[in-house]
PyMOL Python script that loads the backbone (N, CA, C, O; Angstrom):
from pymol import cmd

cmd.read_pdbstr("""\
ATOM      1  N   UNK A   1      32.522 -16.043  59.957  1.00  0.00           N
ATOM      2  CA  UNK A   1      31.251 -16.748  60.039  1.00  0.00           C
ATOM      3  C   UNK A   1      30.267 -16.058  59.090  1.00  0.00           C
ATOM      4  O   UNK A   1      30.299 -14.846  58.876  1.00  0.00           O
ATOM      5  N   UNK A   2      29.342 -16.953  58.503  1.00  0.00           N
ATOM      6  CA  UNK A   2      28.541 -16.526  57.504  1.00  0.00           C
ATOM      7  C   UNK A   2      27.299 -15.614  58.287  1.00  0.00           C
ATOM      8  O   UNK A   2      26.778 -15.997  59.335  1.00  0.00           O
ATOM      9  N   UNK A   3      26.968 -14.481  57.659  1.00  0.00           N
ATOM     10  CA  UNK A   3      25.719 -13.993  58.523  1.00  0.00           C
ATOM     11  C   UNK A   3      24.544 -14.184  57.970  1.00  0.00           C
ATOM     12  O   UNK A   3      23.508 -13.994  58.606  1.00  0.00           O
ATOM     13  N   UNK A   4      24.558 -14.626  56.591  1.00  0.00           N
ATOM     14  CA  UNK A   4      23.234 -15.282  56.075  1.00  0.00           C
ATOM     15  C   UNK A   4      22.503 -16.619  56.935  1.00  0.00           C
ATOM     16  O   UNK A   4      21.288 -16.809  56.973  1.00  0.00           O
ATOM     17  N   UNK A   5      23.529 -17.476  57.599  1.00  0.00           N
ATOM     18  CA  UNK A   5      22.930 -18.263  58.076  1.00  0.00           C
ATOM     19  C   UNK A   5      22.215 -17.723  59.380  1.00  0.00           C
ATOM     20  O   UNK A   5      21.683 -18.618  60.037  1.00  0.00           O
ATOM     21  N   UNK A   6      22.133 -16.870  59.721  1.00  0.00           N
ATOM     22  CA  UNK A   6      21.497 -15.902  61.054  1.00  0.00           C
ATOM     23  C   UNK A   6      20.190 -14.883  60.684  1.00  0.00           C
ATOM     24  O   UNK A   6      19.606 -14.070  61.401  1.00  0.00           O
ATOM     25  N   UNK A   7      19.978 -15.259  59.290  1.00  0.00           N
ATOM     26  CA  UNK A   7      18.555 -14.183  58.477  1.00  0.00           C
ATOM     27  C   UNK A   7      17.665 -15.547  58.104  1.00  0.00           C
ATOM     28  O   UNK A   7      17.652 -16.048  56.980  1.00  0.00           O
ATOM     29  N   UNK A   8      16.990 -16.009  59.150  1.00  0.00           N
ATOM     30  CA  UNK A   8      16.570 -17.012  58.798  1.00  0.00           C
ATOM     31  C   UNK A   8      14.475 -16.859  58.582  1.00  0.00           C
ATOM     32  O   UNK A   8      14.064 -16.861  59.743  1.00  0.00           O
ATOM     33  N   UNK A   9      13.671 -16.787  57.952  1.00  0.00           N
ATOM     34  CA  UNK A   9      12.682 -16.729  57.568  1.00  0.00           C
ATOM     35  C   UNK A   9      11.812 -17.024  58.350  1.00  0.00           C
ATOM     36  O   UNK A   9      11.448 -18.170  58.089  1.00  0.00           O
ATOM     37  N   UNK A  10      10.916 -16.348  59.716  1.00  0.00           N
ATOM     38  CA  UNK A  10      10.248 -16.424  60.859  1.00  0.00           C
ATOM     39  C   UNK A  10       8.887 -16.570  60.212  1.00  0.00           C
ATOM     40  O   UNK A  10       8.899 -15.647  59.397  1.00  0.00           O
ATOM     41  N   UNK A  11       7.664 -17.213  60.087  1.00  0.00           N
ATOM     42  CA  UNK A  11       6.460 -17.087  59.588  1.00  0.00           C
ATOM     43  C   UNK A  11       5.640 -17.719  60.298  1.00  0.00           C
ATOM     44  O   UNK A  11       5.893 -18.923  60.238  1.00  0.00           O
ATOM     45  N   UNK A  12       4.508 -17.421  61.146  1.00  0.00           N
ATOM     46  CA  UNK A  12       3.772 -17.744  61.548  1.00  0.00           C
ATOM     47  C   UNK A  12       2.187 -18.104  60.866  1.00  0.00           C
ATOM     48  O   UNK A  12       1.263 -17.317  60.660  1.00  0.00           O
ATOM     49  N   UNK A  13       2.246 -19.386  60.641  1.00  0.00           N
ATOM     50  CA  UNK A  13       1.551 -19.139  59.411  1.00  0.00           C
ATOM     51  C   UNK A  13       0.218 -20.087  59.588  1.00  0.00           C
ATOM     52  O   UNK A  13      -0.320 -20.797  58.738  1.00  0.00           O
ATOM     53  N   UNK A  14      -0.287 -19.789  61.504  1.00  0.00           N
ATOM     54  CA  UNK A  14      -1.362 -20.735  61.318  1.00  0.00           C
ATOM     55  C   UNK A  14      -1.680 -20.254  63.004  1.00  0.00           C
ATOM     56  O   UNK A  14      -0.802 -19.610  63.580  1.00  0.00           O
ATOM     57  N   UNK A  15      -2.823 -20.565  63.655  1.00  0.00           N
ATOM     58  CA  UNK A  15      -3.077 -20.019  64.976  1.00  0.00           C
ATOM     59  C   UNK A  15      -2.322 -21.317  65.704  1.00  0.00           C
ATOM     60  O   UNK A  15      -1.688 -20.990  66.708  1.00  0.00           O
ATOM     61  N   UNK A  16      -2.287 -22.580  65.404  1.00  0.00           N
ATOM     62  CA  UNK A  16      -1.707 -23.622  66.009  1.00  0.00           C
ATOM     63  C   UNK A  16      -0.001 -23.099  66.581  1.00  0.00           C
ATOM     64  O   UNK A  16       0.329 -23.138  67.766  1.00  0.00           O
ATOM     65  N   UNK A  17       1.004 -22.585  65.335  1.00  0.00           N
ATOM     66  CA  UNK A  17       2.020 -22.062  65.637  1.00  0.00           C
ATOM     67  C   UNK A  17       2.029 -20.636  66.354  1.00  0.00           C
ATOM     68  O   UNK A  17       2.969 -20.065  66.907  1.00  0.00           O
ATOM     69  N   UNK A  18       0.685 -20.222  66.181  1.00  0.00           N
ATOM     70  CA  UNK A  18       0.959 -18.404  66.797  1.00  0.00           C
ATOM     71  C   UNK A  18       1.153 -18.910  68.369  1.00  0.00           C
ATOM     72  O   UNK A  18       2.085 -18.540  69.083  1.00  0.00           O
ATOM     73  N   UNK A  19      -0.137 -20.028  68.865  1.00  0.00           N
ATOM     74  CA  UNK A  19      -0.452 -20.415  70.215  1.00  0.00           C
ATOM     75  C   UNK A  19       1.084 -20.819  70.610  1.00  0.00           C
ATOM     76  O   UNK A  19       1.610 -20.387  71.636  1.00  0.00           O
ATOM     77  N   UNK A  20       1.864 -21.842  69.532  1.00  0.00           N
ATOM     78  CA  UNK A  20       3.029 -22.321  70.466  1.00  0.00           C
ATOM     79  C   UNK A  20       3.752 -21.644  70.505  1.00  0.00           C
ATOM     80  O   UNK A  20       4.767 -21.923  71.144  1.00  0.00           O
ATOM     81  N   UNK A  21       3.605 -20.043  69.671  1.00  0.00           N
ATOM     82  CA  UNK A  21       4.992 -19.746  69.943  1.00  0.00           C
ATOM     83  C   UNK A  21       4.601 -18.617  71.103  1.00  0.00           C
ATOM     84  O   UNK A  21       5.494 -17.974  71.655  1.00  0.00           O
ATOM     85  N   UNK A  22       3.459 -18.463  71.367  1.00  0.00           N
ATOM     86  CA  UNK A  22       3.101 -17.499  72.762  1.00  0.00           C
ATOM     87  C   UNK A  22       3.295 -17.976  73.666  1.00  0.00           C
ATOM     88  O   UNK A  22       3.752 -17.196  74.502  1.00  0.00           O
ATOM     89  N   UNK A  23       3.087 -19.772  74.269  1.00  0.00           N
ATOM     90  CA  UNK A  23       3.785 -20.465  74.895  1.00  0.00           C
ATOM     91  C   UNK A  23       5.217 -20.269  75.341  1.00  0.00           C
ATOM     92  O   UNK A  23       5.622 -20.129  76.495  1.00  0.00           O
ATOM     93  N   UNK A  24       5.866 -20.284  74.283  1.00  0.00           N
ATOM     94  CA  UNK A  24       7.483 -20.298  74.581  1.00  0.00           C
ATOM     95  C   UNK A  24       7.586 -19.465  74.848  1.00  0.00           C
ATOM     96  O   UNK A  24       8.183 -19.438  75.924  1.00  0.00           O
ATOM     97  N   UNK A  25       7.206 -18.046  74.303  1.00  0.00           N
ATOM     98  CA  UNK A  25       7.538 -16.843  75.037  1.00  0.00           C
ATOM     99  C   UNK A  25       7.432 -16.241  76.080  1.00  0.00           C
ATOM    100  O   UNK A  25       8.377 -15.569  76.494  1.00  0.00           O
ATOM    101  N   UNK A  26       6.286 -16.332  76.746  1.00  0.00           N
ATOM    102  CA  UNK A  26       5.751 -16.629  77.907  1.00  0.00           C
ATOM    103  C   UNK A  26       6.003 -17.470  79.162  1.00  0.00           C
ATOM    104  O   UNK A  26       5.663 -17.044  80.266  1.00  0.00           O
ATOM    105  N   UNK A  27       6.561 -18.590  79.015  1.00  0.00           N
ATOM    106  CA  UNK A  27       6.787 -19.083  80.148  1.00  0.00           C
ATOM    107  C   UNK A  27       8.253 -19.205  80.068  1.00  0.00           C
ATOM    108  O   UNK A  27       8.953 -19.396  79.074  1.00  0.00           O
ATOM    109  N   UNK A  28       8.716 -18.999  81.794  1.00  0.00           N
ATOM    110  CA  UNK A  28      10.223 -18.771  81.873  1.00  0.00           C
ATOM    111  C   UNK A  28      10.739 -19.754  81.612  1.00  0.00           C
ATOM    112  O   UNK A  28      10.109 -20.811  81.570  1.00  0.00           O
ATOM    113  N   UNK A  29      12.360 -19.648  81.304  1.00  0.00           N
ATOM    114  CA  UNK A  29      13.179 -20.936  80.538  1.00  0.00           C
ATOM    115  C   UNK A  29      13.468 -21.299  82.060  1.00  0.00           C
ATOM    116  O   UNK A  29      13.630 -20.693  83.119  1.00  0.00           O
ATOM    117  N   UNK A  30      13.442 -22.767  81.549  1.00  0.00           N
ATOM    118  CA  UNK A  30      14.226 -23.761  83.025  1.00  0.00           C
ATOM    119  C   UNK A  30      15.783 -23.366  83.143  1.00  0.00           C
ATOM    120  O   UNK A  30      16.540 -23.476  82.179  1.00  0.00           O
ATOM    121  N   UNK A  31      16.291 -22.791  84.689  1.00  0.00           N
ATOM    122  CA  UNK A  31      17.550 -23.061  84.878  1.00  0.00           C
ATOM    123  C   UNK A  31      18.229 -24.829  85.043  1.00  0.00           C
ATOM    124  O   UNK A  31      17.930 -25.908  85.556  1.00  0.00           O
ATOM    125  N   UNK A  32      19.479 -24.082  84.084  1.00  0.00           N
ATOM    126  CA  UNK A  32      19.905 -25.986  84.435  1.00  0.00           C
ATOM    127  C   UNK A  32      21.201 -25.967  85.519  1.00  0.00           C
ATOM    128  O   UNK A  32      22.231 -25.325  85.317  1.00  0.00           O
ATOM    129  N   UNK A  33      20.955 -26.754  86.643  1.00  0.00           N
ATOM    130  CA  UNK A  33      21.930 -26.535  87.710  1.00  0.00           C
ATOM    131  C   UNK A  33      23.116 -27.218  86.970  1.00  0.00           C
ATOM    132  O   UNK A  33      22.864 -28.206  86.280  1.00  0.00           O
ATOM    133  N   UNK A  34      24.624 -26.676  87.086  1.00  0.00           N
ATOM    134  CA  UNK A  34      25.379 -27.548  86.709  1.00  0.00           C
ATOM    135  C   UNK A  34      26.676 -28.134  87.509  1.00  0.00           C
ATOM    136  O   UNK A  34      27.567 -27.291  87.612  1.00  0.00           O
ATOM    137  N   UNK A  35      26.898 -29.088  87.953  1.00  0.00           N
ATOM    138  CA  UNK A  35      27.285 -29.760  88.540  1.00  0.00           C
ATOM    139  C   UNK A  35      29.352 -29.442  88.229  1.00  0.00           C
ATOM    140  O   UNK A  35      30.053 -29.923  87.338  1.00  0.00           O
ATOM    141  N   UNK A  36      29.807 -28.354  89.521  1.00  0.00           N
ATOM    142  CA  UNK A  36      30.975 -27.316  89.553  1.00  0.00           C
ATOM    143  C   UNK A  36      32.007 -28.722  90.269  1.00  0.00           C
ATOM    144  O   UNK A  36      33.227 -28.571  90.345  1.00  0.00           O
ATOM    145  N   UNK A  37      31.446 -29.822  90.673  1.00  0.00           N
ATOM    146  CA  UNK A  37      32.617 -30.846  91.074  1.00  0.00           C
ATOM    147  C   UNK A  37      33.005 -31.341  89.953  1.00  0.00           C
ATOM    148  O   UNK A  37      33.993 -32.056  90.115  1.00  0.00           O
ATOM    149  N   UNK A  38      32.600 -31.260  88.706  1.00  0.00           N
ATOM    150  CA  UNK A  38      33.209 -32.059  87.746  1.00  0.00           C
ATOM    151  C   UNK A  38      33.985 -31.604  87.221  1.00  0.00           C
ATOM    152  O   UNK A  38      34.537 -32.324  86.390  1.00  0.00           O
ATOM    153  N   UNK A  39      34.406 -30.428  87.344  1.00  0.00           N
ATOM    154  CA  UNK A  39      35.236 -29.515  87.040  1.00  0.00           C
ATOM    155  C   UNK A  39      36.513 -28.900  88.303  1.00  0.00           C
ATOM    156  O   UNK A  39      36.978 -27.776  88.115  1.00  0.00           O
ATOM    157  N   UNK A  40      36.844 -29.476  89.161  1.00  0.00           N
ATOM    158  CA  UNK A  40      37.585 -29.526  89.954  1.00  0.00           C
ATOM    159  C   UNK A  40      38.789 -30.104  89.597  1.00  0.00           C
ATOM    160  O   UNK A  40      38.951 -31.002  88.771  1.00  0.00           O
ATOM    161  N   UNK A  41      39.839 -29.399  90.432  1.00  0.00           N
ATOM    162  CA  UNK A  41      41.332 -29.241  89.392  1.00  0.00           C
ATOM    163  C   UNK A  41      41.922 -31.105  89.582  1.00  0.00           C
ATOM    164  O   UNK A  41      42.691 -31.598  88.757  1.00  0.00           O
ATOM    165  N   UNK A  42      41.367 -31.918  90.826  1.00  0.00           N
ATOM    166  CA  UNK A  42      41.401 -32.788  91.339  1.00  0.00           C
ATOM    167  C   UNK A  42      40.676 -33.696  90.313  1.00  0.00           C
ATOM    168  O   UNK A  42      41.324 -34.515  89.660  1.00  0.00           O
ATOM    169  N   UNK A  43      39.699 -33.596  90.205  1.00  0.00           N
ATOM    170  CA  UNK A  43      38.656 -34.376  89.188  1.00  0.00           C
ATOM    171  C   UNK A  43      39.349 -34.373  88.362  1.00  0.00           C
ATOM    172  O   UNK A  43      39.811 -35.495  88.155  1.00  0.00           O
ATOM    173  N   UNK A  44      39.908 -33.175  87.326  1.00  0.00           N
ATOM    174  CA  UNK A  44      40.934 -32.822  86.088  1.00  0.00           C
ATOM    175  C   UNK A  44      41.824 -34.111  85.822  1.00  0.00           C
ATOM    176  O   UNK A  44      41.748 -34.948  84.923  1.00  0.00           O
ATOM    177  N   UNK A  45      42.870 -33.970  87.118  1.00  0.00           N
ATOM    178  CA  UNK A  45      43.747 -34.542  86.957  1.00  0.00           C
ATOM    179  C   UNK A  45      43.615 -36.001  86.886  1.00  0.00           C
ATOM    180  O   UNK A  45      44.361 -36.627  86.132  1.00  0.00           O
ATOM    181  N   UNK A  46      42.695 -36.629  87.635  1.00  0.00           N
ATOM    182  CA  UNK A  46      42.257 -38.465  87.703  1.00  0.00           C
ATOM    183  C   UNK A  46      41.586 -38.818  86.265  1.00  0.00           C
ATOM    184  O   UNK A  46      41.322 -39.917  85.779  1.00  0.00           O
ATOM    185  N   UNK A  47      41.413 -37.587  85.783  1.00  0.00           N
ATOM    186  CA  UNK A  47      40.801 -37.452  84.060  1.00  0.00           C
ATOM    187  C   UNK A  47      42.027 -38.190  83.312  1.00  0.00           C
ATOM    188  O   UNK A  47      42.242 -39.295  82.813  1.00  0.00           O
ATOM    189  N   UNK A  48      42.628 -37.120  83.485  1.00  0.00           N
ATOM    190  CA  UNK A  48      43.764 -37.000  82.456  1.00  0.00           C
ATOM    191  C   UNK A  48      45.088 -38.657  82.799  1.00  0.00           C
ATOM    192  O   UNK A  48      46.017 -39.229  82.228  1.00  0.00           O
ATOM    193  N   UNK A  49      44.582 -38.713  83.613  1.00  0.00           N
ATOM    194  CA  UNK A  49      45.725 -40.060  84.296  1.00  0.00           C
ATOM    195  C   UNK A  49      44.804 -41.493  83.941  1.00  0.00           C
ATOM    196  O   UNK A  49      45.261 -42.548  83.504  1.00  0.00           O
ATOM    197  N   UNK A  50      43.162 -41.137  84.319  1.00  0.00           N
ATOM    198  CA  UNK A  50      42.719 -42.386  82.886  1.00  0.00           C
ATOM    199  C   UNK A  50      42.425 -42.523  81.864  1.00  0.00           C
ATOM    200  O   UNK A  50      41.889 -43.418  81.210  1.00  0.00           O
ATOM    201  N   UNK A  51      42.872 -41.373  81.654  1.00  0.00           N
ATOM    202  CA  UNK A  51      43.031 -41.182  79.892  1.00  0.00           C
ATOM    203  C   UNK A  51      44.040 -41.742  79.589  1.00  0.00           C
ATOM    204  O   UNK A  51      43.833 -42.697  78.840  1.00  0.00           O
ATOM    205  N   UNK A  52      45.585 -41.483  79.972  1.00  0.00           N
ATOM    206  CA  UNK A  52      46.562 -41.731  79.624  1.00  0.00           C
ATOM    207  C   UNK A  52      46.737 -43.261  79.913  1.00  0.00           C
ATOM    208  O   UNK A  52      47.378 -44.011  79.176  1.00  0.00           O
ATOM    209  N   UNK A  53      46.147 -43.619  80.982  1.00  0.00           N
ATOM    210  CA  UNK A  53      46.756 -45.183  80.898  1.00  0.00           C
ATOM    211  C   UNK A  53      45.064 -45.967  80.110  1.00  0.00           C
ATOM    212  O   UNK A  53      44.535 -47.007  80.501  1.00  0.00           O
ATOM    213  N   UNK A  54      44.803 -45.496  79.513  1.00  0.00           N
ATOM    214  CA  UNK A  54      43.811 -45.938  78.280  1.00  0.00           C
ATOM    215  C   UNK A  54      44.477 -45.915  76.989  1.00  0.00           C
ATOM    216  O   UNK A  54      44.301 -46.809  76.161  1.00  0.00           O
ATOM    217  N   UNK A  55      45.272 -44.873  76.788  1.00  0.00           N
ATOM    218  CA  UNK A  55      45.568 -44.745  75.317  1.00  0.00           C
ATOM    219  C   UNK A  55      47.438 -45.276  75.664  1.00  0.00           C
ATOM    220  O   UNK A  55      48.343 -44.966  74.889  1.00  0.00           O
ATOM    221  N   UNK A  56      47.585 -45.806  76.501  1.00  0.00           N
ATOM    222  CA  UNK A  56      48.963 -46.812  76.652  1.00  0.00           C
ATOM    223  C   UNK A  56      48.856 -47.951  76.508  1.00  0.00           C
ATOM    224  O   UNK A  56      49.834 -48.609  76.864  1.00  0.00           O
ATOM    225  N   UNK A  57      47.757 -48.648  75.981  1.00  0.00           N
ATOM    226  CA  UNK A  57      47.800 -50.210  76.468  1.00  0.00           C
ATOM    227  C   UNK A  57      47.947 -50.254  74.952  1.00  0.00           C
ATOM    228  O   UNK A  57      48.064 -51.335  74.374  1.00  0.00           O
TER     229      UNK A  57
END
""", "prot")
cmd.dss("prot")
cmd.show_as("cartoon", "prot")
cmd.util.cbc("prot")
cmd.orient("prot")
C-alpha cells in the first residue's frame, strides 16, 4: 500500500473551518448498534440456499 496517500495536507485556513473542526473533535462519535442476528450461522445458511436457487434458474 502506498503511504503517500496517508500524508495528506491538513490546513485550516479560515475561523469557519477552525470552528468545525473543534466541533468534530469535541463531541463524542455516535456508537452504531449492529445488528449480531444477521450474522447467525442459521441466517448464513438460508443466504446461501437463496442465492443458489437464484443463480440456477
Amino acid at each position: 500500500m502506498a503511504t503517500s496517500s496517508f500524508n495528506k495536507d491538513f490546513t485550516l485556513d479560515s475561523k469557519k473551518a477552525i470552528d468545525s473542526f473543534t466541533k468534530i473533535i469535541t463531541n463524542p462519535a455516535k456508537s452504531v448498534k449492529i445488528d449480531r442476528t444477521l450474522t447467525l450461522p442459521e441466517r448464513e445458511r438460508q443466504g446461501e440456499l437463496k442465492l443458489r436457487r437464484m443463480l440456477s434458474r
